[in-house]
Every structure is written in C-alpha cells, then in structure tokens.
N, C-alpha and C positions, 0 to 999 in steps of 0.2 A: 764596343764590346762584341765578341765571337763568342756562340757555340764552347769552342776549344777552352777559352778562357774560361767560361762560365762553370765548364763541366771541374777542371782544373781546381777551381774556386771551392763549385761545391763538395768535393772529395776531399778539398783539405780540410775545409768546414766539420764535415761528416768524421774525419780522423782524427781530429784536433791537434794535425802533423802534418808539415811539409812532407816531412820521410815518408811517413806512411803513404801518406796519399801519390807520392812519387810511386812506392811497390805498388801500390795499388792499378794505378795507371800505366806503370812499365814504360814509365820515363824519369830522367835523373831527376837527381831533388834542386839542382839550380836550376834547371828550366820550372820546376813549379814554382820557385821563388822570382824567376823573371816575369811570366805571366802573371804571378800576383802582383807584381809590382805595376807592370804594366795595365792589369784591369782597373790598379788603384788610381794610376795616373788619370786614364781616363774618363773616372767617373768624380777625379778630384775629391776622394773619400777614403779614410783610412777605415779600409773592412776589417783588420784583425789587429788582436793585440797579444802580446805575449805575459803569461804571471807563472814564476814557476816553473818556467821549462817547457810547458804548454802553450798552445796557440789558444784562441780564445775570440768569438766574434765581438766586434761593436755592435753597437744599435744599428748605424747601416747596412755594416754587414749580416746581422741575423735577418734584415729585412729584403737583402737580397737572397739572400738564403734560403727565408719561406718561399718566394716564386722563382729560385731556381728548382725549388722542391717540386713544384706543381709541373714546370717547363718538363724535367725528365720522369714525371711520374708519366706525363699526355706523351710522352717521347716512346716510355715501354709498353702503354696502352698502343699505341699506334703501330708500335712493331709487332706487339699480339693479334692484333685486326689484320696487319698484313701477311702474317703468318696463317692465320686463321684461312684468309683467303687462295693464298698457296697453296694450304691443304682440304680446299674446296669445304671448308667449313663457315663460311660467312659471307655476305655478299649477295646481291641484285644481277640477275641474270634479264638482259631486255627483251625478247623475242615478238617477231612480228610472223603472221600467218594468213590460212584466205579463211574467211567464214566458216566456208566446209569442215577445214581442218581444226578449229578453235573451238567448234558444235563435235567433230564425232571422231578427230583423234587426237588432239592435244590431251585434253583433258588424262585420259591414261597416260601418257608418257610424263604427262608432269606430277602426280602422283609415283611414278615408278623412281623420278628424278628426286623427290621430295623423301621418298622412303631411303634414297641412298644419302642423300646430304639434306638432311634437316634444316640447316641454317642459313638454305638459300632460299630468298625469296625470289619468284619469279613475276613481273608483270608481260604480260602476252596482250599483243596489238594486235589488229585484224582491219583487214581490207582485202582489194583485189590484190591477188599475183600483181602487178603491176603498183599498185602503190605498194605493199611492201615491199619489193625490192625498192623501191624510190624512198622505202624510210631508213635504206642500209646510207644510203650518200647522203642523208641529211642527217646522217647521225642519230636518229632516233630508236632503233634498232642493232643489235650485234649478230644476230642472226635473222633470219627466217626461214620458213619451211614453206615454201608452192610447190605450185604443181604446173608444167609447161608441156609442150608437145618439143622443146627446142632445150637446147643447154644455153641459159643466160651467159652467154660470154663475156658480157660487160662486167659480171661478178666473179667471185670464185664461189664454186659449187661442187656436192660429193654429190652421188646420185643415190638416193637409199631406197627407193620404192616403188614400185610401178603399179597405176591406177585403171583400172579397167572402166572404159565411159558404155553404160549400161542404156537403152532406151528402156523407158518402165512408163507404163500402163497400169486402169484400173480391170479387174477382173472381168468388170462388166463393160470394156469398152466394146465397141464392133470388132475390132481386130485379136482381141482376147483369142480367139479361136484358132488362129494361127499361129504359128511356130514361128516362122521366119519372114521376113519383108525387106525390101527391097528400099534401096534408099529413096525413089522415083515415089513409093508408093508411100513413103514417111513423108513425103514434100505436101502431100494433101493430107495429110493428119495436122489439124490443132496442134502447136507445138507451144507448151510454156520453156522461156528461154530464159537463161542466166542473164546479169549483167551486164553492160560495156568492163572490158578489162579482165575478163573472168576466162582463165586458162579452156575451162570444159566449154563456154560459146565460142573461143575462135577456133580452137577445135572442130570443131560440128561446124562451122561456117563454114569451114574450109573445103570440110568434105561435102559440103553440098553445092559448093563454087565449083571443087576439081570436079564433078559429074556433069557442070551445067544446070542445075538445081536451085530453085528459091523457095525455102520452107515459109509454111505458114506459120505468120507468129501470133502467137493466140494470146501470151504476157508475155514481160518481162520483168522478173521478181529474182533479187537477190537474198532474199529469207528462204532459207530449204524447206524448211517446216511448212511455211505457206505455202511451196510448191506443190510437196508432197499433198497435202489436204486437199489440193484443188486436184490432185491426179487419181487421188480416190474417190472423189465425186463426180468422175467421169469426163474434167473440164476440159480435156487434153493430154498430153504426152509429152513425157521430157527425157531429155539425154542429162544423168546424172551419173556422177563415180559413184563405183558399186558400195563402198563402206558406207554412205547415208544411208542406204538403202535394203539394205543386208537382215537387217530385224523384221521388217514390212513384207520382206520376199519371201522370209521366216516363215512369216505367219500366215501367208494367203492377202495380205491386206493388196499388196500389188502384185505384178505382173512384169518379169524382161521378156522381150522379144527381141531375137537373132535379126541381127541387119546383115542378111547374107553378104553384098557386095563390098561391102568395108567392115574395116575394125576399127574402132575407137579405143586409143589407151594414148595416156601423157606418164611421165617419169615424173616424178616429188623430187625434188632435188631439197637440200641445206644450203644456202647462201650466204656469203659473206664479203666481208671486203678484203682481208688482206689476214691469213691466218697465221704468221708470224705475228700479229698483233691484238689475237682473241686471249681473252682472261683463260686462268685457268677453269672459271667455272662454264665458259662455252666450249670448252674441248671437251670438259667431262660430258658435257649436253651432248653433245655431237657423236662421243665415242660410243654414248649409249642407243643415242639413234641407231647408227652403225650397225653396231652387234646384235641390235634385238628391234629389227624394223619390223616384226608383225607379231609382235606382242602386244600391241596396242590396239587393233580394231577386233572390237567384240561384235 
C-alpha cells in the first residue's frame, strides 16, 4: 500500500464515485479504478461494493477508511505547522551566548523578537565564547551571539556590535582620583579577572603580554554580579564591557578610568554554521539583530 493509493482510496470513499473522485483528483476514472484494484489485491480485501449505481464501503473498507481519515487529517495538521513555520509563526529557536550577554543583553532582544513572533519559543544557552561556538558543531545550537577581538573563521559570522572593555573601580579606591592610568600602573592594581575562555580576559591578557606586563590577579570569577559587588567594596578592579556596567556608572556606584596607552574594545559577532541552511526563524532573529543592534542595552 502507497500514499497515492490510499489517498485515491480515500477520495473515492469520500465521493461514493470512482468519477467523481477521478475530477477531484484530476486524474482519469481508470487509473482510479486500477489503483483500487490494485490496493485491493494487495490487502487481499474487497474494500467496496457497488448498490444502485453507487459505490459503497465494506466493513474493511470503512475501517480503512477511518485511519485513512486520521493519516491525512496529521498530513494537513502537518502542512499547517510547516506553513506556520515558513511564516515565522511557530517553532523553537536554539541560541547560544556568553554569560554577559544572556545577564544584560539578550533578554531585550528576545522580548523585542517575541513581540514580533509570538509563537516562537526561544531556549538560550550560555557559556564562554568558546563553548558556544563549540555548541554550533555539536549541534546544539543554530545560532550564537560573542563577543571576540578576532572574526571566528571557523564559522560564518555578521559583525553587528562593537563592545567597548571599560576598566571600573570603586569610588573609594586609591586611584579613584585620577583620570587616566597607564597599563604598567593597572599591572599593580588587584585585578578581578574573568574566566578561562572568556573573550574580555584574552583580551586584557594580551594587551598586557604585548607591553611585557603581568597583572595581578586578585579572583577569578565568572558571575558579573559577584564581580561587580566585590569592585564596590573596594576588592580590586576589573576590565569589563561597558553595557554590565552602564546603570552603576549611572549612578555613582563605580567608577571607569582611561587606560591612556591602549584601547580595549572586541566586535559581537552572530555565528553560525552554514546560512543557506538556518530556519526561517533564525534569519528573522538575525535580520533583527541587524537592523536594530543598539536597541537592546539600557
């Protein structure tokens, strides 16, 4: 038994006429009487019977009939879900991000993204820049959003943002008083330091490698929140991108200070694996990053 047959089957069933079910399907009325024949061979049952000039099921037949009924009801259910999805109204979006991003700028974009397509659900992953991209090849992932000083070449990537890495202080630290410092004189500052994997510590590693420089590392904590709390109680100093940090500097609660001799900034890129092969619901994702990449950090 096919598909083709079954459909054939159920249309004449539904017509209670070879003819008909022939115009129906916009094919002759002997090919529907072949295929009936032929589904009857093969199930060795006579599905129909004729009274009156009418077709007419058997008991077999009516009982093939109810679950061809069910077969093409799940058939147009399934064609509506994938239409639904085509027109970005249904559907699981996967995205992967770094901590930073998933604490103080996802959150607005995926509301911006939820207001435009209600019927997407999004789950959002988090880790370092480095494991996310590593959960695009494992497939757990269709997108992500880091942050790098480098264009990940291993992936495909749009460049939507550029992050400015801020060193921030408490009000009351000793250096509070100056303006601008010197990367030599940040090397003897307590520093709390990001993660292993973390875009904003090889960064800052780097530039205190290219000077000949070894900072002091005072922690190393990948919770923002815990960073910041210990930078306001005087614990040390950290290189962190400005949007954590943007409300606090608001308020008075901390303090940046100018590193005359360098600049610290990395590019946010979108990554993926192969965008001839993203849903349409990560293009829409994407398109909106695009257009409206600083709409999102308050």
């Amino acid at each position: 038994m096919n598909l083709n047959q079954l459909r054939i089957f159920y249309e004449s069933a539904r017509q209670h006429s070879f003819t008909r079910a022939a115009e129906h399907l916009c094919v002759s009325q002997p090919a529907v009487s072949s295929q009936i024949k032929q589904l009857e061979a093969i199930t060795r049952l006579r599905l129909f019977t004729r009274v009156g000039g009418r077709t007419y099921l058997t008991e077999a037949g009516q009982m093939l009939f109810d679950y061809a009924q069910k077969i093409f009801q799940l058939e147009n259910e399934a064609e509506q879900v994938l239409d639904r999805i085509r027109k970005v109204q249904t559907g699981t979006l996967h995205i992967g991000t770094t901590k930073t991003y998933a604490r103080f700028l996802m959150p607005n974009y995926i509301s911006m993204f939820h207001a435009l397509h209600p019927g997407i659900s999004i789950h959002l992953g988090e880790g370092s820049s480095r494991e996310m991209m590593q959960s695009l090849l494992h497939m757990k992932n269709e997108l992500a959003i880091v942050a790098s000083d480098r264009d990940p070449r291993f992936l495909n990537s749009i460049t939507f943002r550029k992050e400015n890495i801020l060193l921030v202080i408490s009000p009351e630290h000793p250096l509070a008083k100056m303006e601008t410092v010197t990367l030599k004189e940040v090397s003897r500052v307590p520093l709390i330091m990001r993660e292993e994997g973390s875009g904003t510590r090889r960064i800052v590693m780097e530039a205190f490698r290219n000077k000949g420089l070894v900072p002091t590392v005072l922690y190393e904590a990948s919770n923002l929140e815990f960073t910041k709390e210990l930078i306001g109680r005087g614990e040390g100093a950290s290189f962190i991108v400005e949007p954590v940090v943007q409300k606090e500097l608001a308020q008075g609660l901390l303090k940046k200070l100018t590193v005359s001799d360098v600049k610290l900034s990395m590019d946010a890129y979108i990554v993926f694996l192969n965008r001839n092969d993203l849903s349409r619901i990560a293009t829409s994702f994407i398109d909106m990053l695009v257009n409206r990449p600083d709409q999102a950090v308050h």
